[in-house]
Structures are given as C-alpha cells and as structure tokens.
C-alpha atoms as a printed R data frame, in Angstrom:
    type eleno elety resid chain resno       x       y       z
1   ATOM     1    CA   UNK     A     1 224.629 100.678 145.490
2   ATOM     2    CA   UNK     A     2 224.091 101.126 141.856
3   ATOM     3    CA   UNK     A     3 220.690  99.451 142.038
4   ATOM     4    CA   UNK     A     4 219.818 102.382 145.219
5   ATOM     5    CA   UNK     A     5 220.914 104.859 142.495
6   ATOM     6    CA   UNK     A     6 218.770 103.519 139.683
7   ATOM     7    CA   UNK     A     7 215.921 103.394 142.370
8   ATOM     8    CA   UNK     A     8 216.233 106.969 143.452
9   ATOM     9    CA   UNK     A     9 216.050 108.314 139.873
10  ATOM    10    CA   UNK     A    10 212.998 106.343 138.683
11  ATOM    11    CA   UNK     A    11 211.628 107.755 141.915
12  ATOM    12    CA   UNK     A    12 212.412 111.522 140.903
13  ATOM    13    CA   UNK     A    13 211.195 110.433 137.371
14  ATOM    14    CA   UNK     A    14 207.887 109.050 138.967
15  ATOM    15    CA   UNK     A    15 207.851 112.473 141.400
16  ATOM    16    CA   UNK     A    16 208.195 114.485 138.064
17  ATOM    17    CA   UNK     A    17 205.833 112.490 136.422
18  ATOM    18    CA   UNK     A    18 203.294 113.435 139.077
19  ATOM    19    CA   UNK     A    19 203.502 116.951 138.443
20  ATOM    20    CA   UNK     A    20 203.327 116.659 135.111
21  ATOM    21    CA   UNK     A    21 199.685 114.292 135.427
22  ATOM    22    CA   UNK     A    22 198.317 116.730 137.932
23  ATOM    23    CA   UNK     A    23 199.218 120.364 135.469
24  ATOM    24    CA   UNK     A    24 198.022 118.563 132.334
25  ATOM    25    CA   UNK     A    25 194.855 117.852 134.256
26  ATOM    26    CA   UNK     A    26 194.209 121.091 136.175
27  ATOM    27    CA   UNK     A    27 194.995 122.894 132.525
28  ATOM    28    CA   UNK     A    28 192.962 120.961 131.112
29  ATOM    29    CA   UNK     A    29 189.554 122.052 133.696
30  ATOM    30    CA   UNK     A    30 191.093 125.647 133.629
31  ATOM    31    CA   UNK     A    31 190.605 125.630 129.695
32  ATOM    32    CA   UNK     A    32 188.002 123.783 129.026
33  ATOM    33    CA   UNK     A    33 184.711 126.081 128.531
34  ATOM    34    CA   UNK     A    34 182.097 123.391 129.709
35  ATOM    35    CA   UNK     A    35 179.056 126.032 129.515
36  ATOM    36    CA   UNK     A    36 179.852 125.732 126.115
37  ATOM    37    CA   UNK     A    37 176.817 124.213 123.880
38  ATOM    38    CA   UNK     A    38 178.656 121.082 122.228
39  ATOM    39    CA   UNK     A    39 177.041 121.411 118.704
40  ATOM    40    CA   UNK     A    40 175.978 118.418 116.632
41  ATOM    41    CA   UNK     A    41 179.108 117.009 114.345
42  ATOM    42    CA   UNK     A    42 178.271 115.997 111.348
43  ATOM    43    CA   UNK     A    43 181.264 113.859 111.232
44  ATOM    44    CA   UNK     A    44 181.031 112.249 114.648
45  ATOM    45    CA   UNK     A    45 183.616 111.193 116.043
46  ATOM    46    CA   UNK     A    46 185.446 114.436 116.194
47  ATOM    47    CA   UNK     A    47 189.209 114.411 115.250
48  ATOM    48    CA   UNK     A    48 189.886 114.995 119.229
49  ATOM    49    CA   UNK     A    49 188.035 113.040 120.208
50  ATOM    50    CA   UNK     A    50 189.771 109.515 117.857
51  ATOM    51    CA   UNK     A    51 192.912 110.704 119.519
52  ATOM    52    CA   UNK     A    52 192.144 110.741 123.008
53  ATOM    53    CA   UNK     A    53 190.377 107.431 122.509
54  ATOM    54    CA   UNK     A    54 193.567 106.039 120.893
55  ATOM    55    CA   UNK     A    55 195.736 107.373 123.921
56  ATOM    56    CA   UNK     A    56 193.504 105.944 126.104
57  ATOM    57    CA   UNK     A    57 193.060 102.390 124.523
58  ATOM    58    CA   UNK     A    58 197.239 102.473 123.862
59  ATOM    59    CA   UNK     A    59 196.825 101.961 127.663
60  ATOM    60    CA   UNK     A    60 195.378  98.616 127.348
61  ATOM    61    CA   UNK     A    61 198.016  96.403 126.776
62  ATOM    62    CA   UNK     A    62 199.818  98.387 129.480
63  ATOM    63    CA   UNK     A    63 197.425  97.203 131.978
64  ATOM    64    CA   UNK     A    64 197.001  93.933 130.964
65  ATOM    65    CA   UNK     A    65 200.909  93.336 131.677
66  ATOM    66    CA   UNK     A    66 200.821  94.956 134.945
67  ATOM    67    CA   UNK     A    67 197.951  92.942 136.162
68  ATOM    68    CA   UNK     A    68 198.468  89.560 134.321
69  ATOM    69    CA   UNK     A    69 201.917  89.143 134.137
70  ATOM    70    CA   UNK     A    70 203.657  91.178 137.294
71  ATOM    71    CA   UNK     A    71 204.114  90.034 140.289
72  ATOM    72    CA   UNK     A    72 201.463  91.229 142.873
73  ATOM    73    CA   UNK     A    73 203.220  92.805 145.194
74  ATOM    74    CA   UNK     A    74 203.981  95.150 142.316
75  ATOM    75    CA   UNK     A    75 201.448  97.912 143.770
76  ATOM    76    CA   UNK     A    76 202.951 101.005 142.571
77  ATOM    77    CA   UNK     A    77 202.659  99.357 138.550
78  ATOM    78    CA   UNK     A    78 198.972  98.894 139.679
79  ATOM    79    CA   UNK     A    79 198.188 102.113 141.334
80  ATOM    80    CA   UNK     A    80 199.695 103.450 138.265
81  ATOM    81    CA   UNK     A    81 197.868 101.699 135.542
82  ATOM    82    CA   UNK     A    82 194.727 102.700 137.446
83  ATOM    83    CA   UNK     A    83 195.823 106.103 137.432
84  ATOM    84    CA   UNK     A    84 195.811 106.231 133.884
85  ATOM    85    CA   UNK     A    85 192.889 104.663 133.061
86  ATOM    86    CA   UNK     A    86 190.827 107.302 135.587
87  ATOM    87    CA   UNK     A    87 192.846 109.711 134.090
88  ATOM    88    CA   UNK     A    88 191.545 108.569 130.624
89  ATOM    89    CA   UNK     A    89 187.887 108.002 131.878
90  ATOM    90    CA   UNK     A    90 187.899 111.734 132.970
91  ATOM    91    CA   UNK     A    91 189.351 113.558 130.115
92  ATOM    92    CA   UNK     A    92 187.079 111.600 127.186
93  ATOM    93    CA   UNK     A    93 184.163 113.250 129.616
94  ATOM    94    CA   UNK     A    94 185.445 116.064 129.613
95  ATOM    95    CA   UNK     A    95 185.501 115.882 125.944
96  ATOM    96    CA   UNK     A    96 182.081 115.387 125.459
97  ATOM    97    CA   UNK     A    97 180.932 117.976 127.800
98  ATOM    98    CA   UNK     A    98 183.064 120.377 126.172
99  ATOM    99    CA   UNK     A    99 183.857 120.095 122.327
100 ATOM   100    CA   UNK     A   100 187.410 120.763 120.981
101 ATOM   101    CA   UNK     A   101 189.836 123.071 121.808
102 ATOM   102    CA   UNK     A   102 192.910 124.191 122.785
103 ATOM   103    CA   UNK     A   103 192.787 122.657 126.300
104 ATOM   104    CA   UNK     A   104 192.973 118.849 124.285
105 ATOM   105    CA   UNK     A   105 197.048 120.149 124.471
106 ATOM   106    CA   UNK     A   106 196.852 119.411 128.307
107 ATOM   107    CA   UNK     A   107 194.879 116.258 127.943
108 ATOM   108    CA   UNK     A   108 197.954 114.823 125.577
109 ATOM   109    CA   UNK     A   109 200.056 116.225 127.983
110 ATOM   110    CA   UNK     A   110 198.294 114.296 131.273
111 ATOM   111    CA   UNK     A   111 197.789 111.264 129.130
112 ATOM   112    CA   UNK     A   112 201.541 110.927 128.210
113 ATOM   113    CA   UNK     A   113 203.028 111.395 131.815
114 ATOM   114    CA   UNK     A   114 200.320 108.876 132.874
115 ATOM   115    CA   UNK     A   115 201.620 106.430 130.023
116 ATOM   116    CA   UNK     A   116 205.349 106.679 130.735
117 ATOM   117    CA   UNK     A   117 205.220 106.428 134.749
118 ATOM   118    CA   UNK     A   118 202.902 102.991 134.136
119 ATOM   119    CA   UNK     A   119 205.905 101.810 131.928
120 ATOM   120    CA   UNK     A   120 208.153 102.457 134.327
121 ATOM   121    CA   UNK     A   121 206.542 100.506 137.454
122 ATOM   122    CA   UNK     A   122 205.484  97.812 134.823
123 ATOM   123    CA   UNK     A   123 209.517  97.224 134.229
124 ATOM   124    CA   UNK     A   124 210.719  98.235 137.582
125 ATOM   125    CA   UNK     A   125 208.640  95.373 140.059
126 ATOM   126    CA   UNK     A   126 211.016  96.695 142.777
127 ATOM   127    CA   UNK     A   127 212.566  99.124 145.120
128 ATOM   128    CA   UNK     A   128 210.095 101.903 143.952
129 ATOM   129    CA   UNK     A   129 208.352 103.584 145.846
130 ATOM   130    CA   UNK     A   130 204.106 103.708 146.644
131 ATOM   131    CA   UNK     A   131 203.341 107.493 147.013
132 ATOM   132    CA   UNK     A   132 203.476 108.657 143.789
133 ATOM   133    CA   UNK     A   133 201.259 105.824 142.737
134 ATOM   134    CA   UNK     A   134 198.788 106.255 145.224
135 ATOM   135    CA   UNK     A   135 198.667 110.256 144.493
136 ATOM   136    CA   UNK     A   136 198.235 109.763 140.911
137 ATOM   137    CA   UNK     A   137 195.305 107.616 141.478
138 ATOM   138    CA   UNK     A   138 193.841 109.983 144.100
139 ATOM   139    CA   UNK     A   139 194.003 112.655 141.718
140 ATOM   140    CA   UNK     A   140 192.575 110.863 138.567
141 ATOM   141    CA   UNK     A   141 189.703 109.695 140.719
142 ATOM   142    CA   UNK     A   142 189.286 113.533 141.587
143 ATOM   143    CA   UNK     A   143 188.873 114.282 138.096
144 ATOM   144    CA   UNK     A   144 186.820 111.361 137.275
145 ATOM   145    CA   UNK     A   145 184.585 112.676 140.229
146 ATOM   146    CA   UNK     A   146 184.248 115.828 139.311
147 ATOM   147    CA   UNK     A   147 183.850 115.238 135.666
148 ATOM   148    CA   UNK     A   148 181.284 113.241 135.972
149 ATOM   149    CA   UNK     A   149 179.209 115.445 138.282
150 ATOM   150    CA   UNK     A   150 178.695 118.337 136.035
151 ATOM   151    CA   UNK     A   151 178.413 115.532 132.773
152 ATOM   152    CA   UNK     A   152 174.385 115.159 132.807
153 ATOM   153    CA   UNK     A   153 173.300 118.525 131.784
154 ATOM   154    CA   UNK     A   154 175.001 117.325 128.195
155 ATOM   155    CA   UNK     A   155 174.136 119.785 125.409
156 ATOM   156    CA   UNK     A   156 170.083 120.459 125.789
157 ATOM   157    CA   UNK     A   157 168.903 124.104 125.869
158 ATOM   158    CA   UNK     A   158 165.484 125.694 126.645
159 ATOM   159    CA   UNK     A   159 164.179 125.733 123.359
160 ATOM   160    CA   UNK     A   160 160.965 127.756 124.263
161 ATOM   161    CA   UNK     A   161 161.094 131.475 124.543
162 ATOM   162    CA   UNK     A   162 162.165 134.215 122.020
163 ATOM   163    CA   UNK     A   163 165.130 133.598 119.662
164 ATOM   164    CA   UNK     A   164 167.274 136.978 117.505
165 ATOM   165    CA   UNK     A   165 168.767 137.525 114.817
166 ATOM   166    CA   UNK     A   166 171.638 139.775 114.898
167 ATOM   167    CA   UNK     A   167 172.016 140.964 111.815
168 ATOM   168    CA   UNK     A   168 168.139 140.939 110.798
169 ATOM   169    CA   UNK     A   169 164.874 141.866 112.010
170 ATOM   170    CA   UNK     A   170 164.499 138.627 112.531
171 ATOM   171    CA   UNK     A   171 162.668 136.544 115.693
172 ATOM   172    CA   UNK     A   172 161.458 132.754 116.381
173 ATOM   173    CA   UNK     A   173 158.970 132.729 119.535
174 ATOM   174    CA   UNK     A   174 158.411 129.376 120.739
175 ATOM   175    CA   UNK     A   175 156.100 128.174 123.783
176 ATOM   176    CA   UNK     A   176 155.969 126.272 126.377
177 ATOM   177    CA   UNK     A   177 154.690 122.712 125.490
178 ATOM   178    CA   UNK     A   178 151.777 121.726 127.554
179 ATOM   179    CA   UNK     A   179 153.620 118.041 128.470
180 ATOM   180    CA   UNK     A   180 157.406 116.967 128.914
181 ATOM   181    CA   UNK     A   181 159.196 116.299 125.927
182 ATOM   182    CA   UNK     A   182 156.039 117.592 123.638
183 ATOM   183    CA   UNK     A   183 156.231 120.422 121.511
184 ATOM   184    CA   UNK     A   184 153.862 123.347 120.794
185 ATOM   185    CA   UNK     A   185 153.295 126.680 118.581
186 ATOM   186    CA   UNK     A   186 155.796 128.959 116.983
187 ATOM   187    CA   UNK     A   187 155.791 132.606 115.104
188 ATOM   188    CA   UNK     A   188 158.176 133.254 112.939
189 ATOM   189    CA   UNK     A   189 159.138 137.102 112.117
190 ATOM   190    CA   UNK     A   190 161.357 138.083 109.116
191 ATOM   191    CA   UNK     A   191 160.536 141.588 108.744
192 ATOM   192    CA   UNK     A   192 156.906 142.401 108.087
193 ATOM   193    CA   UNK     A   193 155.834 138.760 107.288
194 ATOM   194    CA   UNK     A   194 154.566 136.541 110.419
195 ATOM   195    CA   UNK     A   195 154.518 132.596 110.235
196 ATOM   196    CA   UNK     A   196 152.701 130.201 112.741
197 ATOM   197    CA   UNK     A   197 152.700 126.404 112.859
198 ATOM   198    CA   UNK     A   198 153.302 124.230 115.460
199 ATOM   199    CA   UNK     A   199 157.301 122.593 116.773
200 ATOM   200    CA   UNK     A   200 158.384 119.250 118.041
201 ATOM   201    CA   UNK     A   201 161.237 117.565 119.572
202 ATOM   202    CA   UNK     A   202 162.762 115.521 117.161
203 ATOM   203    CA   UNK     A   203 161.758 111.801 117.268
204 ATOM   204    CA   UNK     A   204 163.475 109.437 118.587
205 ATOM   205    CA   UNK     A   205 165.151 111.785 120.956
206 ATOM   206    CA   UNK     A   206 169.287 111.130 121.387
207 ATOM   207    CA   UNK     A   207 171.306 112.546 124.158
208 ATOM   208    CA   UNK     A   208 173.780 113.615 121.786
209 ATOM   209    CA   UNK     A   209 171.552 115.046 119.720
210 ATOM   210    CA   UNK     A   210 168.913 117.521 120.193
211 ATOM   211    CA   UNK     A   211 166.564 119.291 117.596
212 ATOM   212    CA   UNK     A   212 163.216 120.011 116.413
213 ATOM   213    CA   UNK     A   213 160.772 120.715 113.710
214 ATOM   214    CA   UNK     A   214 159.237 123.396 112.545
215 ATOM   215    CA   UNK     A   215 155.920 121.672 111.226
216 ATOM   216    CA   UNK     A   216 154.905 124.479 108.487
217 ATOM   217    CA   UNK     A   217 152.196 122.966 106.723
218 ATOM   218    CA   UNK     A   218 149.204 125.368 105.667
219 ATOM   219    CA   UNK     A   219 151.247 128.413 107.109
220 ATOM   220    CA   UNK     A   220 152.273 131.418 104.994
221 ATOM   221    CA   UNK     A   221 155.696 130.753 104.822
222 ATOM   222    CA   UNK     A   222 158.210 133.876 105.637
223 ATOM   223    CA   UNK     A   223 161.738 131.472 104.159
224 ATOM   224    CA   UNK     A   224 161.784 128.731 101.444
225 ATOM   225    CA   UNK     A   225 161.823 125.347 102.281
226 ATOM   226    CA   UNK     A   226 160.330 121.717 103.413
227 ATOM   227    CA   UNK     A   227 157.013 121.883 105.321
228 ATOM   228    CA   UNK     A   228 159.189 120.594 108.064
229 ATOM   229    CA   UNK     A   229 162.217 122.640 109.055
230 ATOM   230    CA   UNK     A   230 164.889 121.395 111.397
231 ATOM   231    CA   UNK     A   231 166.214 123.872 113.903
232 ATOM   232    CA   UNK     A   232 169.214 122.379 116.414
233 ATOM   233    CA   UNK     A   233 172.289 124.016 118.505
234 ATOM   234    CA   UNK     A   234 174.765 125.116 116.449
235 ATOM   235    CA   UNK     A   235 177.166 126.538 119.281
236 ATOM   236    CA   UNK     A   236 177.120 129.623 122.140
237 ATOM   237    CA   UNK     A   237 176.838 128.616 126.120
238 ATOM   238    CA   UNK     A   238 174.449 128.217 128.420
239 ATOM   239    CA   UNK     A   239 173.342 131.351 128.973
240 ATOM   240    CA   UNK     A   240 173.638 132.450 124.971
241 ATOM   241    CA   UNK     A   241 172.834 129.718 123.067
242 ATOM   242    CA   UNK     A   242 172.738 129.622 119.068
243 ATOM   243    CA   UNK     A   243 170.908 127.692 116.774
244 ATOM   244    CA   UNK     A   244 170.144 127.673 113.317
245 ATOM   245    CA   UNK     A   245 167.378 127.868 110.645
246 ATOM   246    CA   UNK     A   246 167.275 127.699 107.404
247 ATOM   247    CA   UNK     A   247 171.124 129.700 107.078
248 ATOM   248    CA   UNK     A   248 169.745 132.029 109.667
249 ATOM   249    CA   UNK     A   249 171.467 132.043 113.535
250 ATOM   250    CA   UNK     A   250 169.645 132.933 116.262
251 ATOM   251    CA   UNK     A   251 170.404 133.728 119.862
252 ATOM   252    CA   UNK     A   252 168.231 133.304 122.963
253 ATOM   253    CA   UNK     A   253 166.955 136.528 124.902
C-alpha cells in the first residue's frame, strides 16, 4: 500500500515535471528573437552559452546510469534520459541561432525539470508509469525538429546594396559580385567626399563568422585607417541588419 502511494506521487511529480519541460520550452521559442543577426563575440563562447553546455553535459553521467547500470525494462528512466538530451540538443541550437537573452531563463527552467524527472526514473526502476516519458521525448524531438529546420540560414546577410548611417550623411554602396562567394566594388560617402575600391568576403570563410574587406589601396580615403578595412554584423534582424566600419554603424535600406 505504501509502495502504491510512493508510486502515485512520483507519478504526479513526473506529470508536473512534464508541464514544467513543455512551458520552459514553448517560453523559450516564444522569446527567443531568431531573426535576430547573432553578432560575432569576441569572447566566444558566450557566458550562456558555457552554462547551457554545462546543464547539458551534467546530463551525462545521468544517462550513462540509466542505460549501463538499470535494468532494461526500466523504459520510462530511458525515455526520460532521451528526453533530456533532445531537450538539450534543441535549446544549444536555439542558442546559436539566437544570441543571449532573457528567454535563456526558460531554457534553465526546461533543462532542470528534464534533469530531476531522469533522476527520478533512474532511482525508481518500478511501478512508474510510461506516458510521461514517452511525452517528454515526443516533445523534445519536436523542438529538436523544429530547431533545426530554421538553423541553416545562421547569421549571413546580403552584404550588397546600400548601407545608412543614422546619425550622418553617411552611405556604403556595395555590388553585386559577378561569382558566388566573390566580392566586387564599393563607394563610400561621408559627406561631400566619395571613396571607391573594391570588397571581399573574408578568407577562409567560417559559418560563424562572416565579414569582409574593404580593399582601399590607391583610393582617396573619406576615414583613417588600414588599406584594408573590415566591415562584419554587429547586430539588427533580418530585415534591418547593422554592421560596422571604422566606429561607424550602418543599416541596410
């Protein structure tokens, strides 16, 4: 009787447990901005980043109990540790689609319930029951899913066209390059001085990161600097991105 009793509250724990996973996870999509142009850190890995990765590699041990130690039959402790690991999987991606924020709350949040309900199938081999587990899992392999499907567009804008400055009569045109990946000419406005040279990607091109040159050699130069300027994302979304030269922000028209 007192073992029923026991049973029926680590199910309502599980049950709550559930919930918990499932909010943490829809907060975090709600809040996360993934139009958002992820810019380059300078001190890679971000702070949120090292602690998601922790949570997620706290799991480890977890799992490795479940599967190696745990009787088989022991399906709920196994539908639970894959839970969390999907769960992980789909919050570190949508990390990197979408920088830091406040929405990393939820993903603590998710990654906590996750962590607790594994520990309790781990120690509880028995008398628990299967559809929580089996939901969880379902729902972290939603995530994964959809995380994943939006993930390739990472954080590469159109560079040609005509970039503004806000504040400044300011403007960087830059065409179309003639082949993929290839750069081509620019014109730089500050006021009434014009500059022309010719851009390129930078080389060798990183997913994470990625910039060109302003290649400003022989060119009356409009700013100080190196006869090779870099220009990269410094923030904005999708449809507004920023980048930066020289101190100077500018914004896509």
């Amino acid at each position: 009787m007192g073992e029923r009793a026991t049973d029926r509250r680590l199910a309502v724990v599980l049950w709550s447990a559930l919930v918990v996973e499932a909010a943490g996870l829809v907060g975090t999509v709600a809040l996360a901005d993934t139009t958002v142009l992820v810019p380059e850190w300078d001190g890679f890995p971000a702070p949120e980043c090292a602690v998601l990765l922790c949570i997620s590699l706290a799991i480890l041990p977890i799992v490795v109990a479940v599967l190696a130690l745990r009787s088989p039959r022991n399906t709920a402790a196994v539908g639970r540790a894959a839970a969390s690991w999907f769960l992980a999987l789909a919050l570190l991606i949508t990390l990197a689609r979408a920088g830091s924020g406040p929405w990393v709350v939820w993903c603590g949040v998710a990654m906590v319930a996750a962590c607790v309900a594994t520990v309790i199938c781990s120690g509880s081999p028995s008398g628990l029951p299967q559809t929580p587990s089996r939901v969880a899992a379902g729902i972290a392999v939603i995530g994964l899913v959809a995380g994943v499907s939006g993930s390739c567009s990472g954080p590469y804008t159109d560079y040609p066209g005509v970039w503004t400055a806000s504040t400044s009569d300011v403007s960087l045109t830059l065409t179309d390059p003639t082949q993929p990946g290839q750069g081509a000419q620019y014109t730089l406005r500050i006021g009434t001085c014009t500059e022309q040279g010719s851009w390129a990607f930078d080389y060798p091109q990183m997913s994470t990161s990625v910039q060109l040159w302003l290649h400003r050699e022989g060119a009356l130069a409009c700013i100080p600097g190196d006869p090779a300027t870099r220009v990269h994302l410094v923030g904005g979304n999708r449809k507004n991105p920023v980048i930066t030269l020289t101190g100077l922000r500018l914004t896509k028209q």
